[in-house]
C-alpha positions as CSV (number, residue, x, y, z in Angstrom):
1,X,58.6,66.4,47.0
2,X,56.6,66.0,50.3
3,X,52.5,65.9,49.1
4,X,50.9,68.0,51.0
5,X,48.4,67.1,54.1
6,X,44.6,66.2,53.4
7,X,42.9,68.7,55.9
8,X,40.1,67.0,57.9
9,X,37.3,68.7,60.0
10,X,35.4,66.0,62.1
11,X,31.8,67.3,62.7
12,X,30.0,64.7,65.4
13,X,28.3,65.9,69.0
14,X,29.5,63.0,70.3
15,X,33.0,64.1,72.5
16,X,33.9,61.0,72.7
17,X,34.0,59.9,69.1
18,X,34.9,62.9,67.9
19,X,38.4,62.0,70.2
20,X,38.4,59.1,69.1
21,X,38.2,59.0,65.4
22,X,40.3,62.0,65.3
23,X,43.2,60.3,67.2
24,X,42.5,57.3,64.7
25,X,42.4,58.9,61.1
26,X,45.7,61.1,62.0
27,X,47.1,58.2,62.7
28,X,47.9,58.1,58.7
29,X,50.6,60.6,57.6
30,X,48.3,62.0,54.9
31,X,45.8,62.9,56.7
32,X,46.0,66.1,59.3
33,X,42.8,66.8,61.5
34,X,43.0,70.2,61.7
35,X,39.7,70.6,63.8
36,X,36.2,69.1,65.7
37,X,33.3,70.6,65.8
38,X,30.2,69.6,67.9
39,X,27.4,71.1,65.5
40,X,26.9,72.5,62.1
41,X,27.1,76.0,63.6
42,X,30.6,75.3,65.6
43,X,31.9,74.0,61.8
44,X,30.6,76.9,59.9
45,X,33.1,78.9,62.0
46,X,35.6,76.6,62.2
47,X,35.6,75.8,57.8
48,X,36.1,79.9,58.0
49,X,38.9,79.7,59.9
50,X,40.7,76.5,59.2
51,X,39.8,76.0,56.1
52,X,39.8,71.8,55.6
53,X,40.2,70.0,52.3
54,X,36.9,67.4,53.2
55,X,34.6,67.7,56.5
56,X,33.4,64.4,57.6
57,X,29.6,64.8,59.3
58,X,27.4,63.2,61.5
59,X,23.9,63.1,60.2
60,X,21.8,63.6,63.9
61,X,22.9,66.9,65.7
62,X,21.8,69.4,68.1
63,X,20.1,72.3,66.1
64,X,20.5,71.4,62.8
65,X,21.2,67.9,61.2
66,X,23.6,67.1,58.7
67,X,21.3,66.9,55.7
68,X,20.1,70.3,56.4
69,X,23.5,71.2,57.0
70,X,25.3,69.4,53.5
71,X,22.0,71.7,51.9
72,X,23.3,74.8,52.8
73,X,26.9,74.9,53.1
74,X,27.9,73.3,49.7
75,X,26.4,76.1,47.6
76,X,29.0,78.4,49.7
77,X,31.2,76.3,50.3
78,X,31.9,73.5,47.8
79,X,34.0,71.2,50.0
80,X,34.1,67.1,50.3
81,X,32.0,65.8,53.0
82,X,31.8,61.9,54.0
83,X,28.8,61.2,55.9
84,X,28.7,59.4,59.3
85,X,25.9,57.2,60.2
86,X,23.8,54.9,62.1
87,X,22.2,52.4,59.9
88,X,19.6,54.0,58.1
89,X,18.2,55.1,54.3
90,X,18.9,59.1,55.1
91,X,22.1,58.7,53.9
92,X,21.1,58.6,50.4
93,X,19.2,62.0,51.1
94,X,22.8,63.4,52.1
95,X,24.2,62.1,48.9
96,X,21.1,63.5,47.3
97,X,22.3,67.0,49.2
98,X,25.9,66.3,47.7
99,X,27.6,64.5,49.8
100,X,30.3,62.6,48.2
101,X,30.5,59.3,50.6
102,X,29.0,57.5,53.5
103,X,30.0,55.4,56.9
104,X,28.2,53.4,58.3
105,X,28.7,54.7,62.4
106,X,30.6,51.8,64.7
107,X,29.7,51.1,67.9
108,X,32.2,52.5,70.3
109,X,31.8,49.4,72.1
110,X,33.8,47.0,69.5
111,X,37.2,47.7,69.2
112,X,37.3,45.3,66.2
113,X,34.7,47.5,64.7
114,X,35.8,50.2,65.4
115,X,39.5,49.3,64.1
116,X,37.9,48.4,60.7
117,X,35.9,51.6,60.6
118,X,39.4,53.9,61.1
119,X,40.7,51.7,58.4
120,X,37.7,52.6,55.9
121,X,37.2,56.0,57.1
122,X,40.9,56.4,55.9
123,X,40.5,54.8,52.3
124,X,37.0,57.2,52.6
125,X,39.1,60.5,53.0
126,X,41.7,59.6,50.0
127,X,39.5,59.4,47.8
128,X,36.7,61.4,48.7
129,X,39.3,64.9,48.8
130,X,40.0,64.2,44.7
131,X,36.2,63.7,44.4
132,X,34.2,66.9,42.7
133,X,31.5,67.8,44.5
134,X,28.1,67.4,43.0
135,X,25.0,69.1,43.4
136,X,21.6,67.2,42.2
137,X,20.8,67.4,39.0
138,X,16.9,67.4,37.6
139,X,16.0,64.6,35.9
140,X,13.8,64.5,32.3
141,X,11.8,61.4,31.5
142,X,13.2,60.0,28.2
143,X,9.9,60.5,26.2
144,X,10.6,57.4,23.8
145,X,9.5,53.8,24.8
146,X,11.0,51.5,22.7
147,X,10.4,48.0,21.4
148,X,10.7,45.6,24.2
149,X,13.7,43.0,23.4
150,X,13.3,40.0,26.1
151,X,16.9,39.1,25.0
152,X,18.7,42.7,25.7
153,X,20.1,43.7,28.8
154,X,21.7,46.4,30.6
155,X,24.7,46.1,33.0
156,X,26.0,48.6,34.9
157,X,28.8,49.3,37.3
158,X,30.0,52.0,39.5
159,X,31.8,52.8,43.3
160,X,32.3,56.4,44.5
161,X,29.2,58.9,43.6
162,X,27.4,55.9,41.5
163,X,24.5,55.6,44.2
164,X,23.2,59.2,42.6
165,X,24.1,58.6,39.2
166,X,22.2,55.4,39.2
167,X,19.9,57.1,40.5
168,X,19.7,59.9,37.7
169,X,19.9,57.6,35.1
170,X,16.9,55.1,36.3
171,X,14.6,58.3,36.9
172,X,14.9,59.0,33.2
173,X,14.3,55.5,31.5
174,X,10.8,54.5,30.9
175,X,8.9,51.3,32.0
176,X,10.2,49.5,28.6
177,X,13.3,49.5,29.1
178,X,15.3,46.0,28.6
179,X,16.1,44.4,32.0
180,X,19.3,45.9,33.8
181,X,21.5,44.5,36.3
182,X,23.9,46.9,39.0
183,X,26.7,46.6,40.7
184,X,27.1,49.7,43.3
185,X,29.9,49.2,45.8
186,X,27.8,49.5,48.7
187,X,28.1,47.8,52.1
188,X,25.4,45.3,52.7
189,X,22.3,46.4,54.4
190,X,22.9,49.6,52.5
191,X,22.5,47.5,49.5
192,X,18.6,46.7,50.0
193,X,18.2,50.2,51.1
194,X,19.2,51.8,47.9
195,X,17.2,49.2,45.8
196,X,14.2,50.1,47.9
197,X,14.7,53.3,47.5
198,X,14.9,53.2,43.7
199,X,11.8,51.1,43.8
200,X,9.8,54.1,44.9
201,X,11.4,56.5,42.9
202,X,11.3,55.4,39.7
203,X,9.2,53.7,36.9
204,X,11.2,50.2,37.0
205,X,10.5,47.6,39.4
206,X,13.9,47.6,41.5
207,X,14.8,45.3,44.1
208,X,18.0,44.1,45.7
209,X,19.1,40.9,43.7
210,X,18.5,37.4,45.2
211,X,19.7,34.2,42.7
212,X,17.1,33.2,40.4
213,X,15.6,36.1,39.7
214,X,14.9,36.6,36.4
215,X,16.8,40.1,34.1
216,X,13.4,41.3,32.4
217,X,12.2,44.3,31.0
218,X,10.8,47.5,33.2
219,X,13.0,45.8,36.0
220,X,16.2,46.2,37.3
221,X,18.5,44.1,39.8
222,X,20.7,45.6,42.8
223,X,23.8,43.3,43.3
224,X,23.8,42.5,47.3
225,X,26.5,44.4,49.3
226,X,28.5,41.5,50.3
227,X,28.0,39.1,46.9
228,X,29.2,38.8,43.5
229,X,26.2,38.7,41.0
230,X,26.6,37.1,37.6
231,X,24.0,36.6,35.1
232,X,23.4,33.5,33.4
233,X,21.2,32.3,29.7
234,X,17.5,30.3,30.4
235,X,16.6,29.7,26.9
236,X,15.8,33.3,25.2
237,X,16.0,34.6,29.0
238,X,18.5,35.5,32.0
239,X,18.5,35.3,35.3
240,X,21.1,35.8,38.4
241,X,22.9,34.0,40.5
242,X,24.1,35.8,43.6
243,X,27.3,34.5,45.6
244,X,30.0,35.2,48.4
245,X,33.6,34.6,47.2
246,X,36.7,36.8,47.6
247,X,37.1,40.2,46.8
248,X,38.4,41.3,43.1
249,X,39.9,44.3,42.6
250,X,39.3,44.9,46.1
251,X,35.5,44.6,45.8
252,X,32.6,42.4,46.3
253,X,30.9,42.8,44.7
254,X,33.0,43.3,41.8
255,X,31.7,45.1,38.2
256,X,34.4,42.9,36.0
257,X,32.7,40.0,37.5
258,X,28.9,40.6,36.0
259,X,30.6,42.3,32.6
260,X,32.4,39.3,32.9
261,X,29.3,37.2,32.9
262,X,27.1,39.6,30.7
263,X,29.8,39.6,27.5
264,X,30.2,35.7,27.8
265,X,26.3,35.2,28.4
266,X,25.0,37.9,26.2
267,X,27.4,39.3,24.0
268,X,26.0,41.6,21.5
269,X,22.7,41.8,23.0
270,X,24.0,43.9,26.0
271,X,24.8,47.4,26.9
272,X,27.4,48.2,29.8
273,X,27.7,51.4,31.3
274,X,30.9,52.1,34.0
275,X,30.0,55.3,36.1
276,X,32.4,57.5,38.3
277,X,34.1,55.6,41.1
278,X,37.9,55.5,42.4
279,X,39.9,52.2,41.1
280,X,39.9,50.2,37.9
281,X,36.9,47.7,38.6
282,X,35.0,46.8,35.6
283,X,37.4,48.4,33.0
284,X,38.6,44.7,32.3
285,X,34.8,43.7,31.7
286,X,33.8,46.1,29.9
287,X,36.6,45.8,27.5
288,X,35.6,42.0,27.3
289,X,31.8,43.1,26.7
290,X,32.8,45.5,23.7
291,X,35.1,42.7,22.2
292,X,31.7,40.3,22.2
293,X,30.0,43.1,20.2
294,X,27.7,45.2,22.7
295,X,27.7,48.4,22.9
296,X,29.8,50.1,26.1
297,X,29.7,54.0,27.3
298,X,31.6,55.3,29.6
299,X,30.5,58.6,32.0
300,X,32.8,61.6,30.9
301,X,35.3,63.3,33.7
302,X,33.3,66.7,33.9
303,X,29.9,64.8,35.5
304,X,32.2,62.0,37.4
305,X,32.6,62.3,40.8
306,X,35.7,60.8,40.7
307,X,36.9,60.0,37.4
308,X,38.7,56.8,38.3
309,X,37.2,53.6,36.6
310,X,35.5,55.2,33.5
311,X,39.2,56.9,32.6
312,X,40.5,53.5,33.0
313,X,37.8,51.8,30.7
314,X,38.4,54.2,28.4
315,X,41.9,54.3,28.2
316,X,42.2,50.5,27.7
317,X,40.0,51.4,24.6
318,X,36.4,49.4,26.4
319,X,34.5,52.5,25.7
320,X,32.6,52.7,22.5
321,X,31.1,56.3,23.9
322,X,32.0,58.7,26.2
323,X,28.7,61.0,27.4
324,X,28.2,63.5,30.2
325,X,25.7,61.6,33.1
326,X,22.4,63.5,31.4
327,X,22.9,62.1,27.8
328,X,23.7,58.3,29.3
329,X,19.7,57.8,29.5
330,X,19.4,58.9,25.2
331,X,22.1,56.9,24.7
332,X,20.8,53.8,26.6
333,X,17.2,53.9,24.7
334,X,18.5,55.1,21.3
């Protein structure tokens, strides 16, 4: 049986990338680029009448701009959409709009960059059209603050849609909570962005993770985009250590790495978490985290974006509880 054709509408005002990316991503036989549009108006009429599996969007446009844009066509029309973009911190406003990935944009210049950005723009579209698209939820403050344990932590680990349900779940957790420690595949430079951004959002001290920082309560730790993070015992306290080293499970960094690290450092005094993401990176280290006596939930398939690594986690039997997204924060301070 031949699988059918992902469906790809390329939304950018640039002609020129628009032919080339186009030209690049059909170059895959799953994928079929069945039109271009040059604004959000031109793909409102072409989604109509061509009607794509995913749309992939540039974020600065003549008369409207993508975030705008992702606001008001996904409550119509719920489809995937992988963001395109120069450098910069509004992507995680178009993931906040319910967007389901982002790219950073290549320069046109580079064909090397360029090469590696039709290559991940590829691996982008596979995943992203099995991907369920979210709309923001509204987060509520868990009211309790509990006893602060210096020697409890927090690790947590997703890929595809974890940037907002890290998000969610941090916007819920009071100032008390025990120190936590992320992994987010994220490219690097995004990496610091989303920390920074989760900084001023939230009540914990966030920042993007550098080694010897120390895992304390009210604060939480952003693996860098291009490092492995592990954590490691001082006495009654942790710290990190941050490192390049090749990619595991296709990632760096890599969640089984710091469970990894967390059930041999920690062992019953940590909690892992594995949120929605494509692949089975963490499932190994969580199951290794349970087995050392901490507690491990996994996000259920209804609030995933892509039910990918916690399905994994919890079919290898890591999981001792599977919650929806808005009861992970209750179960994290209960």
């Amino acid at each position: 049986m031949v699988e059918k054709k992902i469906k790809v509408l390329i939304v950018d005002d640039s002609i020129l990338f628009r032919e080339i990316m186009s030209r690049g991503i059909s170059s895959d036989p799953a994928i079929d680029v069945v039109a271009t549009a040059v604004d959000p108006f031109d793909a409102r009429d072409k989604i109509l009448q061509f009607r794509p599996d995913l749309m992939t969007c540039d974020i600065q446009m003549p008369k409207m701009n993508g975030i705008e844009f992702i606001k008001r066509l996904l409550p119509q029309y719920p489809l995937p959409v992988i963001v395109v973009s120069t450098v910069s911190d509004v992507v995680f406003e178009a993931l906040n709009a319910g967007a389901v990935d982002f790219i950073a944009k290549p320069s046109m210049q580079s064909k090397t960059g360029m090469d590696s950005f039709i290559k991940e723009m590829i691996s982008k579209i596979k995943i992203a059209a099995k991907a369920q698209v979210k709309t923001a939820e509204p987060t509520t403050p868990v009211q309790e603050n509990p006893k602060v344990h210096s020697d409890r932590i927090i690790a947590i680990g997703a890929s595809t849609g974890g940037t907002e349900a890290i998000a969610y779940i941090l916007k819920s957790l009071p100032p008390t909570t025990p120190g936590i420690v992320i992994v987010q595949h994220i490219p690097p430079v995004f990496s610091k962005m989303f920390a920074d951004r989760l900084n001023n959002t939230t009540q914990l001290q966030v920042k993007e993770a550098e080694t010897g920082d120390r895992i304390e309560a009210g604060k939480a730790l952003v693996a860098p985009g291009d490092r492995h993070m592990v954590i490691k015992r001082t006495g009654d306290n942790y710290q990190v250590e941050c490192y390049k080293g090749d990619k595991v499970n296709g990632h760096c960094p890599s969640v089984d790495v710091l469970f990894e690290s967390v059930a041999k450092e920690a062992g019953d005094k940590a909690t892992g978490i594995i949120l929605t993401g494509m692949g089975y990176d963490g499932a190994k280290g969580l199951l290794a985290m349970k087995r050392k006596g901490a507690l491990t939930i996994g996000q259920d398939e209804k609030s995933c974006v892509v039910y990918g690594m916690p399905k994994v986690a919890f079919e290898i039997g890591a999981v001792n509880k599977q919650v929806p997204l808005e009861y992970i924060p209750r179960a994290i301070i209960s």
